[in-house]
C-alpha positions as CSV (number, residue, x, y, z in Angstrom):
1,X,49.0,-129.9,170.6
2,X,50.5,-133.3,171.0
3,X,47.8,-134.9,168.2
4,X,49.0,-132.0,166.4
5,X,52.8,-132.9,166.4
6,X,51.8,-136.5,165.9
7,X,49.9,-135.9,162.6
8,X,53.0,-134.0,161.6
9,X,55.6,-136.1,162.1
10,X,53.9,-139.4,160.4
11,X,54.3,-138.1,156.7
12,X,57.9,-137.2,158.0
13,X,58.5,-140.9,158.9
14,X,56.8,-142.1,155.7
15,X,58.7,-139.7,153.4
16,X,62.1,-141.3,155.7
17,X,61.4,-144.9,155.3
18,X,60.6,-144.2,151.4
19,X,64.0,-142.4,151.1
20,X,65.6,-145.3,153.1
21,X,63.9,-147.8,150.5
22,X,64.8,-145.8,147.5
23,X,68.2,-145.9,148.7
24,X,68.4,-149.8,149.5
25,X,67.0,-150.5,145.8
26,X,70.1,-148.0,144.3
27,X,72.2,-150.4,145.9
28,X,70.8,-154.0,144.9
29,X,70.6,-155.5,141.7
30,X,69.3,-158.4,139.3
31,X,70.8,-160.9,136.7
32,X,70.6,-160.4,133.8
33,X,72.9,-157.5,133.4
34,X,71.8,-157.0,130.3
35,X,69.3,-158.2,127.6
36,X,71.6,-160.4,125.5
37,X,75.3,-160.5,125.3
38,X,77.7,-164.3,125.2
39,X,81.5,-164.3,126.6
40,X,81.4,-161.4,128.8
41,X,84.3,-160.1,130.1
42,X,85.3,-157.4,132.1
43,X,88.8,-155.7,132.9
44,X,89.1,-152.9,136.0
45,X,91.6,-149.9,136.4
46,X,91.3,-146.2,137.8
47,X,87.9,-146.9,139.4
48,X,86.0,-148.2,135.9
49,X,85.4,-151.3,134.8
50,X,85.7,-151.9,130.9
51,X,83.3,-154.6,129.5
52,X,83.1,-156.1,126.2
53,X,81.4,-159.2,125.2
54,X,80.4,-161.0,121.6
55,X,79.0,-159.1,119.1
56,X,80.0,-161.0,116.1
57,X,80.6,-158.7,113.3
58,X,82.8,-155.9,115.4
59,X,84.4,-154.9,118.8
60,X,82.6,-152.5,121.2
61,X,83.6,-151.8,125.2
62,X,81.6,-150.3,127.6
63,X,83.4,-148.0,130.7
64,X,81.2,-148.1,134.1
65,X,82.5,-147.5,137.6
66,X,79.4,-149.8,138.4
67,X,79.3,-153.1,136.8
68,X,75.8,-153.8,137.8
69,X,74.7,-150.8,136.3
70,X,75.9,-151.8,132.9
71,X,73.0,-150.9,130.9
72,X,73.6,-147.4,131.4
73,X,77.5,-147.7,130.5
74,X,79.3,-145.8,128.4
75,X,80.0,-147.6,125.1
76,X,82.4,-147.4,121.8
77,X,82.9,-149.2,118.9
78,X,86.7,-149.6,118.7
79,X,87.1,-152.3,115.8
80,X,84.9,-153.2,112.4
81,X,87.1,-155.4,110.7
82,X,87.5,-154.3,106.8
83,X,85.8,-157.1,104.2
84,X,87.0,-159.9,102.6
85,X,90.2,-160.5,105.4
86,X,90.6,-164.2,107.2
87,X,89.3,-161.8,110.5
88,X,86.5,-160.2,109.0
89,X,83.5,-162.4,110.0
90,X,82.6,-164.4,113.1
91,X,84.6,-162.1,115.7
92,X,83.9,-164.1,118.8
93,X,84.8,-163.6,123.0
94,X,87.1,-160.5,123.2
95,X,88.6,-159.7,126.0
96,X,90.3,-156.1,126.8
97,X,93.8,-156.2,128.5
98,X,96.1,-153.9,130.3
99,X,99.3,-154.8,129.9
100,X,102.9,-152.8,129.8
101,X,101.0,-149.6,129.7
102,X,99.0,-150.0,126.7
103,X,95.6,-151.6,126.1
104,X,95.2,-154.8,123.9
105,X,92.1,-156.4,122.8
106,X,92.3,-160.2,122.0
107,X,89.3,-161.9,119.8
108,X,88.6,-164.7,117.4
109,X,87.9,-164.3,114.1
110,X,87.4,-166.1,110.3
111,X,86.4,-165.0,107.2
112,X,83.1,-166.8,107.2
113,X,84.3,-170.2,107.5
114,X,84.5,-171.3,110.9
115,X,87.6,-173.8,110.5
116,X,89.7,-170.5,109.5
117,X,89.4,-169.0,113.0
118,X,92.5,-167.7,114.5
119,X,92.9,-165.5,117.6
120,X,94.3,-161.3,116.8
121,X,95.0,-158.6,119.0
122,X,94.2,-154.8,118.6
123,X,96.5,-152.2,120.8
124,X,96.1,-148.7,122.1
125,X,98.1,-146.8,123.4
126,X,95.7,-144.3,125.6
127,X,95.6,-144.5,129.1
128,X,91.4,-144.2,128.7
129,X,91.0,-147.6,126.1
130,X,86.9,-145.7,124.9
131,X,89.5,-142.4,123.8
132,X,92.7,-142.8,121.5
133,X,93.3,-145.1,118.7
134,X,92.7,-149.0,118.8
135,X,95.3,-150.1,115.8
136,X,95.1,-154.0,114.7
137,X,98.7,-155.5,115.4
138,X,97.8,-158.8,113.3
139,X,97.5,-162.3,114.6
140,X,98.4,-164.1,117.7
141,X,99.7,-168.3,116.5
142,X,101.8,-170.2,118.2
143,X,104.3,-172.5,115.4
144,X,101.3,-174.9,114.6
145,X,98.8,-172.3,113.8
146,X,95.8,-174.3,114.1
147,X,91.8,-173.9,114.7
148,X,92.2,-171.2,118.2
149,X,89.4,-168.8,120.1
150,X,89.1,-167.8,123.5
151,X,92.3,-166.6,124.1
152,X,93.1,-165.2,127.5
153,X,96.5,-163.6,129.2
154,X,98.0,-163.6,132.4
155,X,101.6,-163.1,134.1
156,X,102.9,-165.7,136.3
157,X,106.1,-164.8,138.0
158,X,106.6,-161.8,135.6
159,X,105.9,-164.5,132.9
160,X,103.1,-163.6,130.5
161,X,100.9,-166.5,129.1
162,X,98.6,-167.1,126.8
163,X,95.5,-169.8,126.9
164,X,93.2,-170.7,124.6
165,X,91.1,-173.5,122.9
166,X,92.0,-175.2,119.7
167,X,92.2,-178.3,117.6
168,X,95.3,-180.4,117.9
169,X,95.2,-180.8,114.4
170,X,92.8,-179.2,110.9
171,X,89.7,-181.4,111.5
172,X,87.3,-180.3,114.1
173,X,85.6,-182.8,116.3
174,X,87.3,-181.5,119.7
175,X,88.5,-178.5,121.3
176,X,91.6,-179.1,124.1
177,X,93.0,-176.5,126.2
178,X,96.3,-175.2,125.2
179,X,99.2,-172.9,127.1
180,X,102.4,-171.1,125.9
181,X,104.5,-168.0,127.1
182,X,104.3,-165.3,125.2
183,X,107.5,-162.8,124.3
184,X,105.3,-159.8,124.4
185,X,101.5,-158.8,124.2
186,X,101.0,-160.4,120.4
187,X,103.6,-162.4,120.1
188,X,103.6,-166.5,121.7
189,X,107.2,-167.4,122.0
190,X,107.4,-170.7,121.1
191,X,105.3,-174.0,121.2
192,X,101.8,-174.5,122.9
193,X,101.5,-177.6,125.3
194,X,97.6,-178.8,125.8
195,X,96.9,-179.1,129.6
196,X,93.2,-180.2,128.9
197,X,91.0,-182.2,127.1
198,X,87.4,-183.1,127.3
199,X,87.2,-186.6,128.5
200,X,85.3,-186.9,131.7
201,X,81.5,-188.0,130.8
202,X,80.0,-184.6,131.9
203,X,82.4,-182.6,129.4
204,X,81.6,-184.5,126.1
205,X,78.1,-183.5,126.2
206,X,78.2,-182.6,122.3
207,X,76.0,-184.3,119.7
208,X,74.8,-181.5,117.6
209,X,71.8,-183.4,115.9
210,X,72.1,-181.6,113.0
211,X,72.9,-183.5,109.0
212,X,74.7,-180.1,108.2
213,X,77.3,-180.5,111.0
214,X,79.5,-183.6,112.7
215,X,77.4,-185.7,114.7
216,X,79.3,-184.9,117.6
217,X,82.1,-182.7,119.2
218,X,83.4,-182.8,122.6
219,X,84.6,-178.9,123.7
220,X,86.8,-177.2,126.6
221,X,86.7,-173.5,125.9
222,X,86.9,-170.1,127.6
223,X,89.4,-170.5,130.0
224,X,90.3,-168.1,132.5
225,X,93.1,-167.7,135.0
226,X,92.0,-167.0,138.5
227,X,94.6,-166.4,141.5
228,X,93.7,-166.7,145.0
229,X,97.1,-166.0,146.7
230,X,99.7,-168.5,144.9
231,X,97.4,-171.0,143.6
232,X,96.3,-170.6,140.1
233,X,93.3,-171.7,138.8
234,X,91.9,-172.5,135.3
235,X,88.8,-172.4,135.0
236,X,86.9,-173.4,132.0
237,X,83.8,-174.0,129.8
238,X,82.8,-177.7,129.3
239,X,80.8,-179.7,126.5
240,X,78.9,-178.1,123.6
241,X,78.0,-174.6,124.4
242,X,73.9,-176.1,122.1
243,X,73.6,-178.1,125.2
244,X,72.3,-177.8,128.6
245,X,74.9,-179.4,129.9
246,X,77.7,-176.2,129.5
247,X,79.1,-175.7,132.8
248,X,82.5,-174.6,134.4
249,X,85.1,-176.8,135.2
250,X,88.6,-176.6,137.1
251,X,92.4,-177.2,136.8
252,X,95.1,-176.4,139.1
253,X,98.5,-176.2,139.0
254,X,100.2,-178.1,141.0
255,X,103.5,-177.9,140.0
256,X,106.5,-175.6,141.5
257,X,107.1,-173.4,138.6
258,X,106.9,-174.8,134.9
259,X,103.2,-173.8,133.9
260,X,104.1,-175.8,130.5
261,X,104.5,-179.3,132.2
262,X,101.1,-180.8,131.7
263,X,101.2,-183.1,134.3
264,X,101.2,-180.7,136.7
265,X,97.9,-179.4,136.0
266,X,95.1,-181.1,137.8
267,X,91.7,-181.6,136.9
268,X,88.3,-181.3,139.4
269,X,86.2,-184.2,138.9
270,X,82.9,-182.6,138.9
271,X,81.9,-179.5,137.5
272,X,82.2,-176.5,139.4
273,X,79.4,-174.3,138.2
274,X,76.5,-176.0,136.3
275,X,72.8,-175.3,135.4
276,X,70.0,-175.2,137.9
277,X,66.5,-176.2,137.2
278,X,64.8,-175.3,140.4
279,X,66.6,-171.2,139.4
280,X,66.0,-171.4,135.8
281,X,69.5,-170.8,134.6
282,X,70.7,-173.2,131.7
283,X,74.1,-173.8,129.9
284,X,75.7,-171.0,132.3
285,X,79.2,-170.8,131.4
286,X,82.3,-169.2,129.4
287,X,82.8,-166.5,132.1
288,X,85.2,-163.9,133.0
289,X,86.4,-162.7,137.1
290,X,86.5,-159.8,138.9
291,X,87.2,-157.8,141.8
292,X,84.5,-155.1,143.8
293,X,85.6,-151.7,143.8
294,X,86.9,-152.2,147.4
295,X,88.7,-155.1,146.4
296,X,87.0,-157.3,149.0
297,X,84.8,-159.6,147.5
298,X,85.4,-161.4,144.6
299,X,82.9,-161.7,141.6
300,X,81.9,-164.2,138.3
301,X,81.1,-162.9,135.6
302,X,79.2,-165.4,133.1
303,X,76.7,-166.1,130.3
304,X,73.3,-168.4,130.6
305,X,70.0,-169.0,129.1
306,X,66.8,-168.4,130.7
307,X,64.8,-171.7,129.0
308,X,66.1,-175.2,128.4
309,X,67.2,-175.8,124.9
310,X,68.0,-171.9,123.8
311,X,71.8,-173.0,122.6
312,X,74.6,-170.8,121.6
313,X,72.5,-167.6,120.0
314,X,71.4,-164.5,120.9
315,X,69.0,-166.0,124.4
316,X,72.7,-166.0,126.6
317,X,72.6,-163.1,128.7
318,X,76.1,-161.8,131.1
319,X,74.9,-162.3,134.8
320,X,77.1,-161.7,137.6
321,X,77.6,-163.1,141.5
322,X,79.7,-163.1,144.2
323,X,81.5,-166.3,145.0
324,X,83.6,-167.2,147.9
325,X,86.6,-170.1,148.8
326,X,86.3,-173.7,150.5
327,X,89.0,-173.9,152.9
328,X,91.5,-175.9,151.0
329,X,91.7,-172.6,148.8
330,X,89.6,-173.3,145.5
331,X,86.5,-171.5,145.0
332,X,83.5,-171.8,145.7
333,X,81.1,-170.3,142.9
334,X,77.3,-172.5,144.1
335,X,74.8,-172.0,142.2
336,X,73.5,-169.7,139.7
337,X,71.2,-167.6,141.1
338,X,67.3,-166.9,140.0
339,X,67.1,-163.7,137.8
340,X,64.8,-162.3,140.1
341,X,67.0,-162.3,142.9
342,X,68.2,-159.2,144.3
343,X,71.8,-158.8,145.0
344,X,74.0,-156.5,146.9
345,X,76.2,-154.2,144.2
346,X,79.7,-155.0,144.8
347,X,80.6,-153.2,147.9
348,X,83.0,-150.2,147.9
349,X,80.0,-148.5,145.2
């Protein structure tokens, strides 16, 4: 009788340790999130996160409540731009936004020639952003109207802002960082003050080897505002996004209360997120933050190739990892991790 029980009993332990398995692989994930997709970004409210990323010639979003599950999120296309408008080609890095109780989309745009981009905003005014009606509100310039993409928003002490990467004047060749306040969610109120330029050696990686193009252009773009109690953070892309050398860098503020003093913006000497050879991640950068469900653990969101040499097209894939803080309260993002590593989903899922 005892032989009998055991014989029955090991199938039931089998069966229990495959369940057990099945259950740890539902909750563990790999990079990349998806196949291809550059500038990803990713905005969370009411238990779903709402993605978008570049597609070029329109605007889609994607609602998930699982962010590492975002190959199976829902998706809308909220925005083709009409023909023959200075937005209607080129629509580069959105990012979705709530903001006063409406949703707003920010992206670049040109009409097929590339020193025409500008930054625009859609609005909606549903409380679900994949329902209702996205309308185009019209451009987003500060007085100088020059070269702009990459624009992101944040408040500061009920202050919103507005950054970005431009030109300081009509010729490209180099792409600062620029600030200014904004009066509401498409309009800047007044003029922009540049708080970065590329000038350390490992941010002017930009010779473009190519007799169609300048010979060289040194770039800071994609910056995003990241908050870890009352210091803010800028953190940024660095040299040419066709090099392996794209990686994140870092400013702080360090000021009292004037975001728009540059001075009071400090720089990190070394890059703070770069490529790793020995994982096989290249050019990782213009990334985006966020929060786990649970709102314990915080989370980069980011683009990289898979091979050396790959560039800016379609090979940049959004990957994801948690990151942590040093103790003098910047973060700490390591390394990009192997795309066959498994990772925990962000906990509270």
């Amino acid at each position: 009788m005892r032989n009998c029980i055991t014989i029955f009993l090991i199938p039931l332990l089998l069966f229990s340790c495959k369940t057990q398995s099945q259950d740890k692989e539902k909750h563990m994930f790999s990079n990349p999130l998806l196949p291809s997709g550059a500038d990803p970004f990713s905005f969370y409210k009411d238990g779903y996160y709402y993605y978008t990323h570049t597609l070029g010639n329109r605007i889609a979003i994607g609602k998930t409540k699982n962010l590492a599950d975002l190959k199976n999120a829902q998706r809308k296309d909220i925005f083709t731009p009409p023909p023959g408008t200075l937005y209607s080609k080129q629509l580069w890095a959105p990012e979705i936004h709530f903001i006063q109780n409406k949703w707003y989309v920010y992206f670049a745009a040109d009409d097929g020639n590339n020193n025409n981009h500008r930054m625009y905003v859609l609005e909606n005014e549903s409380a679900d952003p994949v329902t209702g009606e996205w309308k185009f509100k019209g451009k987003v310039a500060d007085p100088a109207d020059k070269w702009a993409i990459d624009g992101n928003v944040f408040f500061h002490r009920k202050q919103l802002y507005m950054i970005w990467s431009g030109w300081e004047g009509d010729v490209n060749g180099q792409q600062n960082i620029y600030i200014a306040k904004m009066k509401n969610p498409w309009t800047i109120d007044g003029s922009r003050v540049c708080i970065s330029k590329p000038e350390l050696e490992w941010e002017t990686h930009g010779d473009l080897n190519d007799a169609d193009n300048l010979p060289h252009v040194s770039v800071n773009e994609g910056p995003q505002a990241l908050f870890n109690g009352d210091k803010l953070f800028i953190v940024f892309s660095a040299s040419g996004c066709w090099t392996d050398y794209y990686a994140l860098s870092l400013l702080q503020f360090a000021g009292s209360d004037n975001l728009m003093d540059t001075a009071a913006w400090k720089k990190a000497p070394l890059p703070v997120f770069k490529q790793s050879k020995e994982n096989g991640v290249y050019a990782p950068g213009h990334n985006s933050f966020f929060k786990s469900p649970d709102g314990k653990e915080d989370w980069i969101l980011y683009h990289a190739n898979a091979l050396p040499g790959q560039g800016c097209g379609g090979h940049r894939s959004p990957r994801a990892q948690p990151f942590t803080w040093n103790s003098d309260g910047t973060p700490r993002f390591g390394s990009p991790v192997k795309t066959e590593t498994m990772l925990p989903v962000p906990s509270g899922r």
